[in-house]
N, C-alpha and C positions, 0 to 999 in steps of 0.2 A: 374467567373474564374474557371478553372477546370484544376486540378495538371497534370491529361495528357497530356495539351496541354503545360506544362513549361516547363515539363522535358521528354526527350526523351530515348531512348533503347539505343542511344549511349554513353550517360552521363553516365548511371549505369553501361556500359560495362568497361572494360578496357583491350588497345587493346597493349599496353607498360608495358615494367615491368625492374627496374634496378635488376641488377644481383648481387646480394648480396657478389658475388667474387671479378670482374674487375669491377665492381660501374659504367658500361655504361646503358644506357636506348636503350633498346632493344624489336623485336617485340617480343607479346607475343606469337601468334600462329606459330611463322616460326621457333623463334630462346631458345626457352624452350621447353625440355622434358615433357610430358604427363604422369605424376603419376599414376592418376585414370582414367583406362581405361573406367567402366562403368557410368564417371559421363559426359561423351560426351565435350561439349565446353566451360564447367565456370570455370570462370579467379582461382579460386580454388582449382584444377585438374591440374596444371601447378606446375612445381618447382621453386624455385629461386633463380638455378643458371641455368647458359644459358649454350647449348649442350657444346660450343668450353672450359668452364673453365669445367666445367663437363668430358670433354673426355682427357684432360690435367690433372686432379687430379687422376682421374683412371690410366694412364699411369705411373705416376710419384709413384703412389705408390702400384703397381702389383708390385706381388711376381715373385723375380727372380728365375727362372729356374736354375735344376742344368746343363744341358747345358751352361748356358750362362756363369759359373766358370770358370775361366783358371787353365786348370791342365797341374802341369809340372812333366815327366817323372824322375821316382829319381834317383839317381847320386850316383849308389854305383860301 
């Protein structure tokens, strides 16, 4: 018997990853950001949290603008 032929490329890979924010299992290569640009495709080099709670926590907590203050004209 020889361990190559038990275990395959797709057992060691993984192609799923729950997102340690909203706790769904999600794909790994569509739905996580890529960390480490020069380590190419291991499961490694992915984050874990997935783009939508990722692009939701940056929103919710950028710095507001002094634009975006209501200013009102004084009243003397």
């Amino acid at each position: 018997m020889d361990i190559d032929d038990q275990v395959g490329l797709e057992n060691l890979l993984f192609f799923d990853r729950r997102c340690r924010t909203c706790g769904e299992v999600k794909g790994l290569l569509t739905d996580f950001y890529l960390t480490r640009k020069n380590r190419n495709n291991l499961a490694s080099s992915y984050s874990y949290e997935c783009k939508i709670c990722t692009i939701e926590r940056i929103s919710k907590n950028r710095k507001k603008t002094k634009n975006t203050l209501e200013w009102y004209y004084p009243d003397w």
